[in-house]
Every structure is written in structure tokens, then in C-alpha cells.
LOVO-101803 format. One record per atom (N, C-alpha, C): atom name; x, y, z. Coordinates in steps of 0.2 Angstrom, whole numbers, plus 5000, padded with zeros to 4 digits. Example, Ala and Ser with C-alpha at 12.3 -4.5 7.8 and 13.67 -1.06 7.14 Angstrom:
% LOVO-101803
- N | 5066 | 4972 | 5039
- CA | 5062 | 4978 | 5039
- C | 5066 | 4984 | 5039
- N | 5064 | 4989 | 5035
- CA | 5068 | 4995 | 5036
- C | 5064 | 5000 | 5039
END
This chain:
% LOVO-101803
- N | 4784 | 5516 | 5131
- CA | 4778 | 5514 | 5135
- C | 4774 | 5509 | 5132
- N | 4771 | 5504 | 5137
- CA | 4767 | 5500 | 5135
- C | 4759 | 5498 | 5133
- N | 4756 | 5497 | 5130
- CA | 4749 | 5500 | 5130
- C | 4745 | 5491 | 5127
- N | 4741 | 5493 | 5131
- CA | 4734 | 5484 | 5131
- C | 4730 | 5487 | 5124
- N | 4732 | 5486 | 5120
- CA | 4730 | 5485 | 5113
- C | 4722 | 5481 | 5113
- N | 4723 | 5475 | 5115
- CA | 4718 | 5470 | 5116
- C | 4718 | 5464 | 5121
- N | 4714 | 5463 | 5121
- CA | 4717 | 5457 | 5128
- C | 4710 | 5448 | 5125
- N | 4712 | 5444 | 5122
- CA | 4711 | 5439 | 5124
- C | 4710 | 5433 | 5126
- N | 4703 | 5429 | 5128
- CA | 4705 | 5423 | 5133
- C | 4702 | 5418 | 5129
- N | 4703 | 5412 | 5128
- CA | 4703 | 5405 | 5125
- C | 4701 | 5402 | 5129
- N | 4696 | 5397 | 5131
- CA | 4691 | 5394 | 5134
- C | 4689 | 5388 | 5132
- N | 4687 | 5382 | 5134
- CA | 4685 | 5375 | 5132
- C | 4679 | 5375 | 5138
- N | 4672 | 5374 | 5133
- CA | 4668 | 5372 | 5136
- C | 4666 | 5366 | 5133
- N | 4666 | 5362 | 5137
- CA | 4663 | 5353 | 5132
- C | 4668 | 5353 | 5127
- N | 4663 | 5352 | 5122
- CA | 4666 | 5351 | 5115
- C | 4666 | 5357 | 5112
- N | 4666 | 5362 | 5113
- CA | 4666 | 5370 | 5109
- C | 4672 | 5374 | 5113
- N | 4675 | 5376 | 5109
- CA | 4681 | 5381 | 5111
- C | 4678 | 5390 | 5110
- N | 4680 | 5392 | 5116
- CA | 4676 | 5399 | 5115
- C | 4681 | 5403 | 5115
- N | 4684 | 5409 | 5112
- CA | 4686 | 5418 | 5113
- C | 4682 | 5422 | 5114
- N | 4684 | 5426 | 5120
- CA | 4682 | 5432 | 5122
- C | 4686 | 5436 | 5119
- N | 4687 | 5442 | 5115
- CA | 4690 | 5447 | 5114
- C | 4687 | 5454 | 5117
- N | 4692 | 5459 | 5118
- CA | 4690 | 5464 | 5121
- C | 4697 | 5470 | 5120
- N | 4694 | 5474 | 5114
- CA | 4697 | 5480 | 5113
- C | 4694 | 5487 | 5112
- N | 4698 | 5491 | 5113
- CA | 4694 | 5497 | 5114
- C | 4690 | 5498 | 5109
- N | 4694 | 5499 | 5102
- CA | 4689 | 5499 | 5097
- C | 4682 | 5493 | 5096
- N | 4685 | 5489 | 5096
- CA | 4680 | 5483 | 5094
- C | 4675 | 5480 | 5101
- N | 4676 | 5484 | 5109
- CA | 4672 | 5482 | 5112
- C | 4672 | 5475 | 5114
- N | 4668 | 5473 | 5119
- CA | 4669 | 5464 | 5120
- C | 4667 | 5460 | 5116
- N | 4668 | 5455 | 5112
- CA | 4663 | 5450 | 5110
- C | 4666 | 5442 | 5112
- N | 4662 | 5439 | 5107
- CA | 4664 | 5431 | 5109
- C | 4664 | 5427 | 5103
- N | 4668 | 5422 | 5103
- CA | 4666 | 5416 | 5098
- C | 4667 | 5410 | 5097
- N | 4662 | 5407 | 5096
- CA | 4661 | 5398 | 5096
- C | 4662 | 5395 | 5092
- N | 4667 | 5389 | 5093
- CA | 4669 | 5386 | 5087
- C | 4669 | 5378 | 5089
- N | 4667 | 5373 | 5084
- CA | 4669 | 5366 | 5087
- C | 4676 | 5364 | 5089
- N | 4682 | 5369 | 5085
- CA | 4686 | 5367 | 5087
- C | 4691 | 5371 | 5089
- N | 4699 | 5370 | 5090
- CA | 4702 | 5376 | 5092
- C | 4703 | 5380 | 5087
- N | 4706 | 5377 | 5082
- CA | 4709 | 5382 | 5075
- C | 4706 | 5385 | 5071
- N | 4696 | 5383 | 5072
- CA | 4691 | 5388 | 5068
- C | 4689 | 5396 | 5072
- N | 4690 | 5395 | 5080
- CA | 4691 | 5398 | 5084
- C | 4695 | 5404 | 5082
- N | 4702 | 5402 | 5083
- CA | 4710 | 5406 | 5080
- C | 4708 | 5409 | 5075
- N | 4705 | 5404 | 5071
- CA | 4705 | 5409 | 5064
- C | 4700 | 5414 | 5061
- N | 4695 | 5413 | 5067
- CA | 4690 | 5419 | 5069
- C | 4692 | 5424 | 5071
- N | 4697 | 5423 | 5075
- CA | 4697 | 5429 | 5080
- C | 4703 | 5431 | 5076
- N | 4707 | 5430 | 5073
- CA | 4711 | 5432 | 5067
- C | 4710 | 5437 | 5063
- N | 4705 | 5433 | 5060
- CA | 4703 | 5440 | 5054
- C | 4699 | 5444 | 5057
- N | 4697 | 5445 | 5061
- CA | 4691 | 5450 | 5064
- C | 4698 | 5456 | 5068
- N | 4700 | 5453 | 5073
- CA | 4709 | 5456 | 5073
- C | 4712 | 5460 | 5068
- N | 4713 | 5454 | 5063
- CA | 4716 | 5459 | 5057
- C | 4713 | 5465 | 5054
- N | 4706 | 5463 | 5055
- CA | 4701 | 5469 | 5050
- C | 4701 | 5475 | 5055
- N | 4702 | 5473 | 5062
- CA | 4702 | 5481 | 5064
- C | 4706 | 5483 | 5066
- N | 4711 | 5480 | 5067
- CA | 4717 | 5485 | 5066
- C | 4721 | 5488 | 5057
- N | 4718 | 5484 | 5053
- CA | 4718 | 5487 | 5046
- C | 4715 | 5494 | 5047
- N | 4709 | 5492 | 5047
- CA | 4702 | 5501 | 5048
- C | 4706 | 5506 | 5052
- N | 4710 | 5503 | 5057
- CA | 4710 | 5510 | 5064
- C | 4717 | 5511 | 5062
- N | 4715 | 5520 | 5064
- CA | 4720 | 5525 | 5063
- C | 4726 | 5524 | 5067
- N | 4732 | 5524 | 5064
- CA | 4738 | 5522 | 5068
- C | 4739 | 5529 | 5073
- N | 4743 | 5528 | 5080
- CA | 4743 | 5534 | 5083
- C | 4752 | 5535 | 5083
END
């Protein structure tokens, strides 16, 4: 059975690239970056850290 873990959108406003993240634990947030890759690499390690912390089911 398949389960929405998290769900992701990547967005270009102007000159700034935005993610919206939204996971159960972690809730919505967002982030801005001048570029794409600082973007990614935001939403990476914030990723990374709450799936590290949260209890495996």
C-alpha cells in the first residue's frame, strides 16, 4: 500500500526559486533561494533531518 510521505512544489518567481514543502510531521513551510540548487539543498537537509528524528512505522 502506498502512503504521501510528503508532497513538494518548485516554483520560479522572478529571480528567486521557491519550495513549498508539506509533511505530516513537518507541516507546510517554504523556501527562498536565489537559485535552484540552494533551494534543493534546503529542502534536502530539512528532509533529511525529519525523516532522521521520526519514528519508523
Amino acid at each position: 500500500m502506498e502512503e504521501l510521505i510528503c508532497n513538494v512544489e518548485f516554483l520560479r518567481s522572478g529571480s528567486e526559486t521557491v519550495a513549498r514543502v508539506s509533511s505530516e510531521a513537518g507541516g507546510v513551510r517554504e523556501y527562498h533561494a536565489p537559485s535552484s540548487n540552494a533551494v534543493i539543498d534546503q529542502v534536502i537537509n530539512d528532509l533529511q533531518e525529519e525523516f532522521e528524528s521520526s519514528p519508523e512505522t
